[in-house]
C-alpha positions in Angstrom: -24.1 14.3 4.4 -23.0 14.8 0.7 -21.3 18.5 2.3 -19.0 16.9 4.6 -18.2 14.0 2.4 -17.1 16.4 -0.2 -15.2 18.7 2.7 -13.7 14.6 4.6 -12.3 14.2 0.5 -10.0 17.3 0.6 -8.8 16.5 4.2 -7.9 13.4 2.6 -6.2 14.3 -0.6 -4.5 16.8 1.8 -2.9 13.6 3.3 -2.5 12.1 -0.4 -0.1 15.3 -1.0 2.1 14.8 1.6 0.8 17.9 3.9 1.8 17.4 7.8 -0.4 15.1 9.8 -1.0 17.5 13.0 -1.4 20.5 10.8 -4.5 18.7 8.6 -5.9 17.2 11.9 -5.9 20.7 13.7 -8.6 22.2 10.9 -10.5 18.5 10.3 -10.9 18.1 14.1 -12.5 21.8 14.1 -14.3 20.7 11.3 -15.8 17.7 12.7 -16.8 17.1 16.1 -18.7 13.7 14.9 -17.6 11.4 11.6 -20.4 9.1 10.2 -18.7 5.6 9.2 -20.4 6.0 5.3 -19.5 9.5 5.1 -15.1 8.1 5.3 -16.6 5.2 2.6 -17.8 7.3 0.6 -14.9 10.1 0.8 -12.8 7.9 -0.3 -14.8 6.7 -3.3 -15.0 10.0 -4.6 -11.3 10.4 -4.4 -11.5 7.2 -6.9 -13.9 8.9 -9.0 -11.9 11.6 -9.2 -9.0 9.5 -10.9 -6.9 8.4 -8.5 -5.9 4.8 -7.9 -6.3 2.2 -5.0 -2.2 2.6 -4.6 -2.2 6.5 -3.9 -4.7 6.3 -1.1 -3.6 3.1 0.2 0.2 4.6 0.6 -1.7 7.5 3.1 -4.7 4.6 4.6 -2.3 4.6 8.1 -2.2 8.7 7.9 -6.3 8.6 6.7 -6.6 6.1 9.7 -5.4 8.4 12.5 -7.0 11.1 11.4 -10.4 9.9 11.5 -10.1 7.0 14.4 -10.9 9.6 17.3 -14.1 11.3 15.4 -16.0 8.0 14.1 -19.1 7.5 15.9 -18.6 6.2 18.8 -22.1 4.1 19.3 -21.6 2.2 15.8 -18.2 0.7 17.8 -20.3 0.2 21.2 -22.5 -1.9 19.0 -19.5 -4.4 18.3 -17.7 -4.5 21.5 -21.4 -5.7 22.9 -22.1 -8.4 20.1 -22.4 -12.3 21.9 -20.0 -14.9 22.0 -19.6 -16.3 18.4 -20.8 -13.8 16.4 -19.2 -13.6 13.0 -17.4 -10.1 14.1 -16.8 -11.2 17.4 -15.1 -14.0 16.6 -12.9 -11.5 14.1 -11.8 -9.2 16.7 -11.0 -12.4 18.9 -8.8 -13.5 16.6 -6.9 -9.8 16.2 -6.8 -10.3 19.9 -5.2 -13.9 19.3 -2.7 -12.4 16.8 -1.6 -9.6 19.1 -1.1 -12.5 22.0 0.5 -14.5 19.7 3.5 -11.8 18.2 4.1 -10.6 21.5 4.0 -13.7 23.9 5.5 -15.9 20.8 7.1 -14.1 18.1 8.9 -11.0 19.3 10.7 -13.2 22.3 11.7 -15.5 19.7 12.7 -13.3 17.1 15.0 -10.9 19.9 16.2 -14.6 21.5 17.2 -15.6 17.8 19.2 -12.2 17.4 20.8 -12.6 20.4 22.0 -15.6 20.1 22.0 -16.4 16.6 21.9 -20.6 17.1 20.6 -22.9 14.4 17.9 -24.2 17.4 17.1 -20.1 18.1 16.5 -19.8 14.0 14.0 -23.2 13.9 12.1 -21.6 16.5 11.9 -18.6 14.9 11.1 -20.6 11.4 7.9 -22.3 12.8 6.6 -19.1 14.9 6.9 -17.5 11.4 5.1 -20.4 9.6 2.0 -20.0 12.2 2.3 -16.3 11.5 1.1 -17.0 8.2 -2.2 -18.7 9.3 -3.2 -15.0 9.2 -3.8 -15.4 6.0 -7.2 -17.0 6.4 -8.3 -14.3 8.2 -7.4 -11.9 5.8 -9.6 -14.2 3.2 -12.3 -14.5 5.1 -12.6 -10.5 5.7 -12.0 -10.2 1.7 -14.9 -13.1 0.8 -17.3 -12.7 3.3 -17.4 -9.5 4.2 -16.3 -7.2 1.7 -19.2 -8.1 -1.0 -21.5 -6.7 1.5 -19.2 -3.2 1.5 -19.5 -3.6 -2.5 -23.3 -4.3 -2.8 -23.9 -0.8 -0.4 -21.8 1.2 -3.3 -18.7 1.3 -1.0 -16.0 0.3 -2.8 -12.8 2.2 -2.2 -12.7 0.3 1.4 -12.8 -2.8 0.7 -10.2 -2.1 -2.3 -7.5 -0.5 -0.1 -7.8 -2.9 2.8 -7.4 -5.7 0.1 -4.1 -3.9 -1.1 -2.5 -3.8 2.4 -3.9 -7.3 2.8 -1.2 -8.1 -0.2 1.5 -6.0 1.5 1.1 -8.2 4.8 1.2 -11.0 3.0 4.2 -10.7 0.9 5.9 -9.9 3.8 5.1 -12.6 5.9 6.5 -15.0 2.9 9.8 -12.9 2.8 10.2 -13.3 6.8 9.8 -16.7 6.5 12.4 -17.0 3.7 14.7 -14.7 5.0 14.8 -17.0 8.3 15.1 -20.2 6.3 17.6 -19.0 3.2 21.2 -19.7 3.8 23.5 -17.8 4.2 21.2 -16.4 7.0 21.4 -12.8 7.2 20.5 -11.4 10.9 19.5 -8.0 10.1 17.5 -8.6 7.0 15.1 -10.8 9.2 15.4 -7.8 11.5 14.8 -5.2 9.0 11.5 -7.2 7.3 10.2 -8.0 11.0 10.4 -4.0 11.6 7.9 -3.4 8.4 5.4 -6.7 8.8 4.4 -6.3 12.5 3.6 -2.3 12.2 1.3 -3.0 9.1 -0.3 -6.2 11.0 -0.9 -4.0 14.2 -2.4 -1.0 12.0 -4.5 -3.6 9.8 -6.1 -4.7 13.2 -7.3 -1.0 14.2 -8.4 -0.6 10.9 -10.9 -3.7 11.2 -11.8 -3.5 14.3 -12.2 0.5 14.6 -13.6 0.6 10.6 -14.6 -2.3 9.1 -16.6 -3.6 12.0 -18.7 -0.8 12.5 -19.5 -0.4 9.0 -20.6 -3.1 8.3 -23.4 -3.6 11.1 -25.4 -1.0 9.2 -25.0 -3.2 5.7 -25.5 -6.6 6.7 -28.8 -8.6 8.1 -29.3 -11.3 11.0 -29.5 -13.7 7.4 -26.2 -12.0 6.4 -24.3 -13.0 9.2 -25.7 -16.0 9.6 -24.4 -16.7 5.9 -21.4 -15.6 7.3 -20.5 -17.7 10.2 -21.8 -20.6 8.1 -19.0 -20.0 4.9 -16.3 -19.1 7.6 -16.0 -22.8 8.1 -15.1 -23.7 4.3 -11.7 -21.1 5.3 -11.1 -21.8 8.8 -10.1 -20.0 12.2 -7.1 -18.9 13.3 -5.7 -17.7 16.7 -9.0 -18.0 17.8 -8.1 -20.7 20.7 -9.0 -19.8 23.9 -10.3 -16.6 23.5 -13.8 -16.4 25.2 -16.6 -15.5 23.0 -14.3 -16.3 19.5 -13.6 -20.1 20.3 -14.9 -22.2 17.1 -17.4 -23.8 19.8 -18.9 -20.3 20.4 -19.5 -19.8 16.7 -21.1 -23.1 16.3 -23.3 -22.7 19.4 -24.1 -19.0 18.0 -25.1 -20.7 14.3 -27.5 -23.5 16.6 -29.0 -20.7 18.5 -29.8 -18.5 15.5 -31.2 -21.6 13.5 -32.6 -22.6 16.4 -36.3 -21.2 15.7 -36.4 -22.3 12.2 -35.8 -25.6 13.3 -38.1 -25.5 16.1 -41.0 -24.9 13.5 -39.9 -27.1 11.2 -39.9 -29.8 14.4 -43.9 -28.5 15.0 -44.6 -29.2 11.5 -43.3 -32.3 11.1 -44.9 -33.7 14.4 -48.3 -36.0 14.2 -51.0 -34.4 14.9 -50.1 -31.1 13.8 -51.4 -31.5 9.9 -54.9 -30.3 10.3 -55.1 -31.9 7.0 -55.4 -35.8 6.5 -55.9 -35.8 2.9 -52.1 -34.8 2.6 -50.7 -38.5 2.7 -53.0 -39.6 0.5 -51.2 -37.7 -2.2 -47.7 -37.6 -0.8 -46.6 -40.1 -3.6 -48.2 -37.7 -6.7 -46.9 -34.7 -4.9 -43.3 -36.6 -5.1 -44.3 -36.7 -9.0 -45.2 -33.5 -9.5 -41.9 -32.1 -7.5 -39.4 -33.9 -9.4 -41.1 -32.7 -12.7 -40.2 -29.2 -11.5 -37.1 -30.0 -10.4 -36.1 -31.3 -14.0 -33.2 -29.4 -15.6 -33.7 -30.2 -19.5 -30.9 -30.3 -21.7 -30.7 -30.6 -25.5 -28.5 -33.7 -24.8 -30.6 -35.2 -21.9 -32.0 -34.1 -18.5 -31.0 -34.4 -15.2 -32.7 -33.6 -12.0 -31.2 -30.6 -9.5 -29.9 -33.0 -7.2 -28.5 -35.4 -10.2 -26.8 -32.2 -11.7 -25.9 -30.5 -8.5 -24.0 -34.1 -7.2 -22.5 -34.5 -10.6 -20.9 -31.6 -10.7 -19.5 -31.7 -7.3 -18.5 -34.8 -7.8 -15.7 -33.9 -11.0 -12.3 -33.7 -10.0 -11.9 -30.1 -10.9 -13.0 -27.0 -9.0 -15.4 -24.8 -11.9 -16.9 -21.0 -11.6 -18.6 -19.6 -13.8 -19.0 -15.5 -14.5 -21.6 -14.4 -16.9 -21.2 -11.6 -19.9 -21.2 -8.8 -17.4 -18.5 -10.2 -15.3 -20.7 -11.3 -12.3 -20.2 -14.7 -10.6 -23.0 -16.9 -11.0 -21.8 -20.3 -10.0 -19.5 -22.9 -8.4 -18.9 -26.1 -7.7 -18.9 -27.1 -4.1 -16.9 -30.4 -4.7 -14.3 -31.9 -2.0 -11.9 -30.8 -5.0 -11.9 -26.9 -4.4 -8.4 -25.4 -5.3 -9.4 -22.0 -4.2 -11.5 -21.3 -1.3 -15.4 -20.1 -2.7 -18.1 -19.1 -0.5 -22.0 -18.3 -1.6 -21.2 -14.8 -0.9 -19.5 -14.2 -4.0 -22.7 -15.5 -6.4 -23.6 -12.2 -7.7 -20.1 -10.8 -7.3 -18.8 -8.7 -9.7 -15.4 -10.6 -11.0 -13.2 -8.1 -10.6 -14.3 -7.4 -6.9 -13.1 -11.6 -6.3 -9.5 -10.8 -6.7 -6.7 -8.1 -5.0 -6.7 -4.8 -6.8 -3.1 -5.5 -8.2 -4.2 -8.6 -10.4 -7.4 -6.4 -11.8 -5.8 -5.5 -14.8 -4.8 -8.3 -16.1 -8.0 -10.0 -15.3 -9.7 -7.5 -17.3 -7.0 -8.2 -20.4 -8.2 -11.7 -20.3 -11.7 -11.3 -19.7 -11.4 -9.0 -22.7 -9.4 -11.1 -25.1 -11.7 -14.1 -24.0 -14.5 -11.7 -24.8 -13.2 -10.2 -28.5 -12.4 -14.2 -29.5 -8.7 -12.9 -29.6 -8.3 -16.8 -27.5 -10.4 -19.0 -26.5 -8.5 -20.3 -23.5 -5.6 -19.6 -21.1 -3.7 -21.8 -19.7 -2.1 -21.4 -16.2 0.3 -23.5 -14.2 0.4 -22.7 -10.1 2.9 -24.0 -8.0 2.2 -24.2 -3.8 4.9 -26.4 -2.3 4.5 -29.9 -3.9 0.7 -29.3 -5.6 0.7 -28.3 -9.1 -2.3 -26.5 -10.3 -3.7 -25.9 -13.6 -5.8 -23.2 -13.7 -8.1 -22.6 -17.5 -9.7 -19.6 -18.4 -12.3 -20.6 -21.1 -14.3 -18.2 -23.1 -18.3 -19.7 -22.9 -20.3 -19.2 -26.7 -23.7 -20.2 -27.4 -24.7 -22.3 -30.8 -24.7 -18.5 -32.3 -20.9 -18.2 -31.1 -21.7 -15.2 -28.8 -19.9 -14.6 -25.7 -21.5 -16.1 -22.4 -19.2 -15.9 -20.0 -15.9 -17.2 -19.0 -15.5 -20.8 -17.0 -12.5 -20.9 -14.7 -11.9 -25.0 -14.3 -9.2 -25.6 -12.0 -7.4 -28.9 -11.5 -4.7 -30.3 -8.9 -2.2 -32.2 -11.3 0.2 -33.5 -9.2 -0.9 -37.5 -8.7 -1.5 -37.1 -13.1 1.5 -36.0 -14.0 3.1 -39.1 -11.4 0.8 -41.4 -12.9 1.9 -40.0 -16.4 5.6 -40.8 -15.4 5.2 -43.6 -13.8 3.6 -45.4 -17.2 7.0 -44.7 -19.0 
């Protein structure tokens, strides 16, 4: 395997360097009659080893994609197409299938009906077809949350990197669609021209999950996985998803119930009376009750607190707090109706810098750094999203010996405060 990964890498960097698409898939497709899904994942790493960034082999990933598409193994995507109804990547590639449905039976009429005739009522319809559009955009956070630590955890880490990067691109499009549609004075070919780059990159983002990412992740992920999985897809949402058999939010909870179901069905036998061969066990239920909540005590120089106390407490604060340790891995987060930012248990053991798009990296690092060196101790961050106001602090954690923990993002919607605060003038 390491062979043709090292001989995939210089078909890639071929692309990289601007050398002619047909003429570099002439020699790879002598090359390579078969193309394991790991061997591309791990190509690619090397090519970051090697010192080049996540921006030079994202701006050749469509040129990377069509070379390889036609040679990946074949039964890896057979394994996909026959997962059931409301499994976690069947519900993924039903909602690609709801995106396509939706540009072409929705969006491209209205966007051609717009330019044709160019009516205030033609624009507004134009305006909420590309305000749905943007629901893509939990599907894109759901791929980057719950499935891409699984990529990072089996050492593949270029994929997951470059995906996130054209994520980005999509995105930013999507909002400059939307604003060139809404923005007087409304100018026709700018919406034209921005439409002509968005829908390509959504169209070639879909091959690239369905025909990539899908496959390669049945080989990294357990039944518990996806489980996990479908569970945390609910704290994000669906999208496009309705009526598409097999990806329908009633298909993934009926897939959950049947996957829990023999769990339950035990704990059910357990429970019934009868079963307990042991009748001594009531006898000491109420010391065992004792004895539990002993364990269960979380002491503190400052008092102590039972899980449950401390779990509910913390949910309970009006702020949305996680925590990353000295080495930059996400150990915890609140799970509190107040969540700012979307968190799902697949990031606890995360490494930070994995949590965010390539592009903001570096100065996440800087932070983390000056956090780290006691250059500051906090930063403060405003974030605007239509009429919420966030405020986002970074806080660097010390022991009583002053040495560096960890860093403590606490996150806070201020807008009803700083009414309150006005209001009291």
């Amino acid at each position: 395997m390491e062979n043709d990964i090292n001989k995939l890498k210089i078909y890639l960097q071929k692309l990289i360097d601007g050398e002619d698409l047909n003429l570099v898939s002439e020699d790879f497709n002598r090359a390579f009659k078969s193309l394991e899904y790991d061997t591309l994942a791990q190509a690619q790493n090397l090519l970051l080893e090697e010192g080049l960034t996540v921006e030079e082999i994202q701006r050749a990933n469509e040129l990377h994609t069509d070379l390889v598409v036609e040679r990946l193994d074949s039964s890896a995507k057979m394994q996909v197409d026959g997962l059931e109804a409301g499994h976690p990547l069947k519900v993924f590639m039903g909602e690609n299938q709801g995106i396509r449905d939706f540009i072409k039976e929705r969006l491209l009429p209205d966007l051609a009906s717009y330019m044709e005739e160019k009516t205030e009522a033609k624009r507004l319809n134009l305006s909420h077809c590309a305000k749905e559009l943007s629901n893509i955009f939990k599907h894109y956070d759901r791929k980057e949350n719950l499935l891409f630590p699984y990529l990072e955890m089996a050492d593949i880490l270029a994929p997951p990197k470059v995906m996130w990067g054209v994520d980005d691109i999509i995105r930013q499009l999507i909002k400059l669609f939307g604003k060139s549609i809404d923005t007087p004075p409304y100018d026709f070919k700018r919406v034209q021209m921005i439409a002509d780059r968005l829908l390509p990159q959504i169209e070639s983002m879909i091959v690239k999950e369905n025909e990539i990412l899908f496959p390669m992740l049945l080989s990294h992920m357990t039944d518990e996985d996806w489980l996990l999985v479908a569970k945390e897809s609910k704290q994000i949402g669906y999208v496009f998803n309705k009526g598409i058999e097999g990806a329908s939010n009633s298909d993934s909870e009926f897939w959950i119930e049947q996957k829990e179901a023999p769990t339950n069905l035990i704990k059910e036998a357990v429970d019934k009376p009868g079963v307990d061969k042991d009748k001594d066990k009531d006898k000491d239920k109420d010391k065992d009750k004792d004895k539990d909540k002993d364990k269960d005590l979380v002491v503190l120089p400052s008092g102590n607190l039972t899980i449950k106390e401390l779990t509910a407490m913390l949910n309970t604060l009006p702020t949305d707090l996680t925590f990353t340790d000295a080495n930059d891995v996400v150990r915890y987060y609140t799970e509190g109706k107040n969540q700012v930012f979307a968190r799902t248990r697949t990031i606890i053991g995360r490494d930070l810098y994995m949590c965010h798009p390539p592009a903001l990296v570096p100065t996440i690092k800087k932070l983390i750094q000056e956090l780290r060196d006691g250059v500051k101790d906090q930063e403060l961050v405003v974030s605007r999203r239509g009429d919420r106001i966030d405020l986002i602090r970074y806080m660097a954690v010390r022991d009583e010996n002053n040495e560096f923990v960890g860093v403590v993002e606490v996150t806070e919607e201020m807008s009803d405060i700083l009414r309150l605060i006005e209001e009291s003038k």
